[in-house]
C-alpha positions as CSV (number, residue, x, y, z in Angstrom):
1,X,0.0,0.0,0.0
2,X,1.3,3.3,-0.8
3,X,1.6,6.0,1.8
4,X,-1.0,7.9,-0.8
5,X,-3.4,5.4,-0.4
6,X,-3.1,5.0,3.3
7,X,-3.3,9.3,3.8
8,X,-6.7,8.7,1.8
9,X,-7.9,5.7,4.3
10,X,-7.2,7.4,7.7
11,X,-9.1,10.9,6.2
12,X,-12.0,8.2,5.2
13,X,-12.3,7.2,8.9
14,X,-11.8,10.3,10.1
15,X,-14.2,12.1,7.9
16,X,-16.8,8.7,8.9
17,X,-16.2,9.9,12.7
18,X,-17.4,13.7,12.2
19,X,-20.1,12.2,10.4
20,X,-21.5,9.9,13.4
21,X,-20.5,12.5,15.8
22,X,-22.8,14.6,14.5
23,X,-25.4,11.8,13.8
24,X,-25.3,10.8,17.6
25,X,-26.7,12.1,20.4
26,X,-26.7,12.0,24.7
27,X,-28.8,9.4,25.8
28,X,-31.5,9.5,28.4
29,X,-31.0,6.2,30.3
30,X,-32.2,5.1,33.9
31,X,-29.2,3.3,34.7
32,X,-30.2,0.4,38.1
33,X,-28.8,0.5,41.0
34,X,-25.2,0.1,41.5
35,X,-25.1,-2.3,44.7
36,X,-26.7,-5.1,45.7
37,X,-26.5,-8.0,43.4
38,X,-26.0,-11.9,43.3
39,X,-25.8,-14.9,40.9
40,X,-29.1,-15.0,39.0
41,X,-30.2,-11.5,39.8
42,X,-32.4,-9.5,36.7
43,X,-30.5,-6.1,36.2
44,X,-32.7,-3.6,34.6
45,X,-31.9,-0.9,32.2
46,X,-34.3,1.8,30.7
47,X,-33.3,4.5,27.4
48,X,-35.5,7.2,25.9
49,X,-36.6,6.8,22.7
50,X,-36.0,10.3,21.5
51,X,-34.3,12.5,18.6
52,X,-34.6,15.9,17.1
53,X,-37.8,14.4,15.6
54,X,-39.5,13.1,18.1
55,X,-40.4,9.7,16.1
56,X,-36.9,7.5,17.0
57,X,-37.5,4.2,15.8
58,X,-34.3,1.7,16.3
59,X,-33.2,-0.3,13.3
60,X,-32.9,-3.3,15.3
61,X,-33.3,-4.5,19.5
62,X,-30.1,-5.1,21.2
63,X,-29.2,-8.8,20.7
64,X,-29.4,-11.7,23.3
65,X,-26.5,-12.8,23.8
66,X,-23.6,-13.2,26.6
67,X,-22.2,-9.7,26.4
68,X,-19.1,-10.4,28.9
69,X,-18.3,-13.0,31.8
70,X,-20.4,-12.1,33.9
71,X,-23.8,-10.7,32.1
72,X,-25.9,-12.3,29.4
73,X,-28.3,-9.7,27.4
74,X,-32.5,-10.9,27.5
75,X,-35.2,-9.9,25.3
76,X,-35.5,-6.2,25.1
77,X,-38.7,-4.1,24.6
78,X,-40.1,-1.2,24.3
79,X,-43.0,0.4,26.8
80,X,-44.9,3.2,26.4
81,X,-45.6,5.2,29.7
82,X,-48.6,7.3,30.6
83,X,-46.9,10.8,29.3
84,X,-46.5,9.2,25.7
85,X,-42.9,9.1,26.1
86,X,-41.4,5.5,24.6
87,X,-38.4,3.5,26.9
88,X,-36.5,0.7,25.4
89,X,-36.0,-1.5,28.3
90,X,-32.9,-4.0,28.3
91,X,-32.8,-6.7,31.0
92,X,-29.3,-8.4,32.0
93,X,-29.0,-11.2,34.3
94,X,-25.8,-12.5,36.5
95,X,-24.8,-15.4,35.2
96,X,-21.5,-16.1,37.4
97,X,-20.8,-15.2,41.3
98,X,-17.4,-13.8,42.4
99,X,-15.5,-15.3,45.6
100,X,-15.3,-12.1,46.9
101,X,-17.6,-8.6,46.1
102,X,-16.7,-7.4,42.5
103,X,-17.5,-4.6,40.7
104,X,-18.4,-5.3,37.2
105,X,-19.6,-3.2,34.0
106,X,-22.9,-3.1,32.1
107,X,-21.2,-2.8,28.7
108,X,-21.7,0.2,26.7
109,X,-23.6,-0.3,23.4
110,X,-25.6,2.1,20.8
111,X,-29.0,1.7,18.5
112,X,-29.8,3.9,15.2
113,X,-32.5,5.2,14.1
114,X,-33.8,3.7,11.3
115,X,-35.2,6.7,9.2
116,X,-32.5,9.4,9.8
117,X,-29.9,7.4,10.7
118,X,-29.5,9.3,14.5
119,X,-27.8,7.3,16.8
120,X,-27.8,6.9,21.2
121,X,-25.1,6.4,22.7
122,X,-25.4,4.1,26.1
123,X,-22.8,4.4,28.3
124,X,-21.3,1.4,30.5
125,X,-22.2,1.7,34.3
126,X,-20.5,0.0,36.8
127,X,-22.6,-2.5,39.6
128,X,-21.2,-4.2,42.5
129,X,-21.7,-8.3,42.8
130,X,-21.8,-10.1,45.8
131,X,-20.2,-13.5,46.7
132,X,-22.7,-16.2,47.8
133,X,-20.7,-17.5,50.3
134,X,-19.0,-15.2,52.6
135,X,-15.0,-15.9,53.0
136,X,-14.3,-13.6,56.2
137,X,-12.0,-15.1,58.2
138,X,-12.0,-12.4,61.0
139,X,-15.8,-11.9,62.6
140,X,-14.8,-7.8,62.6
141,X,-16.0,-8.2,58.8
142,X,-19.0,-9.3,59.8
143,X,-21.9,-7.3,60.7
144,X,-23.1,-7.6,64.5
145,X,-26.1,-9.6,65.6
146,X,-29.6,-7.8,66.4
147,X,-30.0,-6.8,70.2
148,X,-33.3,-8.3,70.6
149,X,-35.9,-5.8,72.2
150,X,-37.1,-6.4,75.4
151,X,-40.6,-6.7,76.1
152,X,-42.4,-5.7,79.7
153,X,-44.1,-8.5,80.5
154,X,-45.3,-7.1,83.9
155,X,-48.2,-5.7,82.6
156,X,-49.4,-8.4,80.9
157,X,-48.9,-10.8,84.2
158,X,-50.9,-8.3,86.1
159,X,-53.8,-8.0,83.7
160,X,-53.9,-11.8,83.8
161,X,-53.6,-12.2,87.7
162,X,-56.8,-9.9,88.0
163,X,-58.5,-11.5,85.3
164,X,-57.9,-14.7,87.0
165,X,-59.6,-13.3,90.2
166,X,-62.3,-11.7,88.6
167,X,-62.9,-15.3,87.2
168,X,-63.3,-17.1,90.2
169,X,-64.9,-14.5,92.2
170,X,-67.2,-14.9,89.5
171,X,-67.5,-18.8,89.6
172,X,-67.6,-19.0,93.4
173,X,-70.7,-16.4,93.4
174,X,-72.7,-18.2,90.8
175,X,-71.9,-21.9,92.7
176,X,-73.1,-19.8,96.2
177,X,-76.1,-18.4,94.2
178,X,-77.1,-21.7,92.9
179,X,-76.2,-23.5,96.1
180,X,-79.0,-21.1,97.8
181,X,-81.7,-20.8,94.9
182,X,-81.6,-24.7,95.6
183,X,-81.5,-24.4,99.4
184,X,-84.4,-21.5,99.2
185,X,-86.7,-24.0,96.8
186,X,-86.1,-26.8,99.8
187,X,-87.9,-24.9,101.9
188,X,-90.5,-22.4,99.8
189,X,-91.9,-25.2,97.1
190,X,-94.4,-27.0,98.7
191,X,-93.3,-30.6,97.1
192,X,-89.9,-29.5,97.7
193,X,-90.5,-29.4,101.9
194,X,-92.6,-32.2,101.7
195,X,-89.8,-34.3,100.3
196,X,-87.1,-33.1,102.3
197,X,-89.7,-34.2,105.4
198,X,-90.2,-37.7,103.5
199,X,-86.4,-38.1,104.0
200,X,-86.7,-38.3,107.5
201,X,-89.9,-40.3,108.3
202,X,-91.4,-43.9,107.6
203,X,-93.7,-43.0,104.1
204,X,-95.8,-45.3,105.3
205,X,-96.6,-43.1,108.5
206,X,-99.4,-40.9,108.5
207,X,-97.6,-38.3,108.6
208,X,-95.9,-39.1,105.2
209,X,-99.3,-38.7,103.3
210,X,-100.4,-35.7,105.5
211,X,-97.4,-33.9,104.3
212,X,-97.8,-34.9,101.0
213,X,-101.6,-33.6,101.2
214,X,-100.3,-30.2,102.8
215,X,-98.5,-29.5,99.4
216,X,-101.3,-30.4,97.1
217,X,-103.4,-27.9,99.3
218,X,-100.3,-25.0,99.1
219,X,-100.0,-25.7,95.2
220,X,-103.8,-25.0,94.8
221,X,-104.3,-22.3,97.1
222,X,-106.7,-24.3,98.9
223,X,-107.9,-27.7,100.8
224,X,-108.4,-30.5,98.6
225,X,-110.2,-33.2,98.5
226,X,-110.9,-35.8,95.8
227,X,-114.1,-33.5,94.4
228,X,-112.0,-30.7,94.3
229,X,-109.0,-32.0,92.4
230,X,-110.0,-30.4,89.1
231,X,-109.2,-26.7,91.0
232,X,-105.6,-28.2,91.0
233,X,-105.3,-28.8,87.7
234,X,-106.7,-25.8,86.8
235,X,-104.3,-23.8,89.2
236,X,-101.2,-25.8,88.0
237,X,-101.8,-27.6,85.0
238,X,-97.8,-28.5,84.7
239,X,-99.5,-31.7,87.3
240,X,-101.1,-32.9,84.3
241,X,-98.9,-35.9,83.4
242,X,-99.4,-37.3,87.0
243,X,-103.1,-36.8,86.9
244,X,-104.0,-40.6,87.3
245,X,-101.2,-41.1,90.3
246,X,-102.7,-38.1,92.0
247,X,-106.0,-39.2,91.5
248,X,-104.7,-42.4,93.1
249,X,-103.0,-41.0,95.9
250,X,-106.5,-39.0,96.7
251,X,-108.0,-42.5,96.5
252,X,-106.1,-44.4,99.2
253,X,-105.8,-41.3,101.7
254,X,-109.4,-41.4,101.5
255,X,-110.1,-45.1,102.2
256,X,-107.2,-45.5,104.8
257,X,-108.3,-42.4,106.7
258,X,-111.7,-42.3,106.5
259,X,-112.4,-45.8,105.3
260,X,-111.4,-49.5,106.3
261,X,-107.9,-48.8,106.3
262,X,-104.4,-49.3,104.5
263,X,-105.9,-50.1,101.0
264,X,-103.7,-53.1,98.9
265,X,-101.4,-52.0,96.5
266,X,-100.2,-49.0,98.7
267,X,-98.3,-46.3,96.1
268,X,-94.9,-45.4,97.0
269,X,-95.5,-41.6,98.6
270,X,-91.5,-41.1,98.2
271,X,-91.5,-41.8,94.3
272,X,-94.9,-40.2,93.5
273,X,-93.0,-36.9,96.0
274,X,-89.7,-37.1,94.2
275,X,-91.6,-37.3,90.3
276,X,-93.9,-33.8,91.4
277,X,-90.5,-32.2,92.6
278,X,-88.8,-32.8,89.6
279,X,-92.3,-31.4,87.3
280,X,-92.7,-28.3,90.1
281,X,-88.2,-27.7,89.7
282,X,-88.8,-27.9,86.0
283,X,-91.9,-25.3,86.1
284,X,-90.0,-22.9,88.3
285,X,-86.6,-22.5,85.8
């Protein structure tokens, strides 16, 4: 080559220089953070679609490829955001971990304009990448633990211990209350006293049936005999289902007080007693 020929070459590349010089412009990019990263991390970068124009349309997306040792190039795209403005957005991912925290470069790279022939310039930008495993062999590298907070636990203990009194002062005045609602109905309902009296006495003893009698008369307000049993029915129809015992029991008083004597088949006054307290208890809840 002659030294004519190469004068001619470098003024060719020179004079191609000027002409993409003034063909290029600064680019708008949102470069991502610069700290931070580990093996398989997404690094995301953003650049302004924008010329002279207004209408910059690239000739071609960046490639996907492996663009150094450490970063491989994804699909690129372009997104539109709400002001109307369009970013071409490149992703990069780590594809390698250092043994110890590196600082490594997003390369630099450049798109053209397919109509005018404008071109961006993107400039590299450095990132920091973290080891996976940690290699500090003095714990003065490594960051301190997390005092735990301490939490007053006297408050709670207190609220608790009064809870637990209110509790039982609770419990033990509802067992005393139902201990003498119980006690009261021993001595007020009539079948009630009449079968705490049974308790004590022979039920075949006369005065078995004349206590039983006393609280047939107290339930109906009145005497009764066996033509007047239909006032206690009336007065407490809860009697109902012993009716026919009743009826029975009116039946042998009568003909073992006033007739020839202890009739056969004498009813148990106890049972017949116990089966009225348990209707009258029910009535009364």
């Amino acid at each position: 080559m002659s030294v004519r020929t190469g004068l001619a070459l470098l003024a060719l590349m020179a004079l191609t220089d000027a002409l993409a010089a003034q063909h290029s412009s600064p680019a708008i990019v949102e470069q991502p953070r610069a700290f931070g990263y580990v093996i398989g991390d997404v690094i995301m970068q953003r650049v302004l679609l924008t010329n002279s124009r207004g209408d910059f349309k690239p000739t071609a997306m960046p490639p996907v490829q492996r663009v150094n040792i450490w970063l491989e190039r994804r699909a690129s795209r372009i997104e539109k955001t709400s002001d109307g403005r369009h970013w071409l957005v490149v992703d990069y991912q780590l594809i390698n971990a250092p043994p110890a925290l590196t600082t490594v470069q997003l390369p630099a790279w450049a798109i053209v304009d397919q109509a005018h022939g404008e071109r961006i310039e993107i400039p590299s930008a450095p990132i920091s990448v973290a080891p996976l495993i940690s290699h500090a062999s003095s714990a003065d590298q490594l960051r301190p633990d997390r005092e735990p907070s301490i939490i007053d636990t006297a408050p709670a203990r207190a609220r608790l211990w009064l809870w637990s009194i209110a509790l039982g002062v609770t419990l033990a005045a509802w067992l005393a209350w139902l201990q003498w609602r119980n006690w009261r109905d021993s001595h007020n309902q009539p079948f009630a006293r009449a079968l705490h009296h049974l308790r004590h006495i022979d039920e075949t003893a006369p005065e078995a049936w004349q206590a039983v009698h006393r609280a047939f008369d107290q339930t109906a307000g009145r005497v009764l005999q066996t033509e007047t049993l239909p006032t206690l029915f009336e007065r407490a129809p809860h009697l109902q289902p012993q009716r026919a015992e009743i009826e029975r029991f009116f039946a042998q008083s009568n003909e073992r007080f006033f007739g020839a004597g202890s009739p056969g088949n004498l009813l148990s006054v106890r049972a017949l007693c116990r089966e009225l307290r348990r209707i009258e208890r029910r009535h009364e809840q």
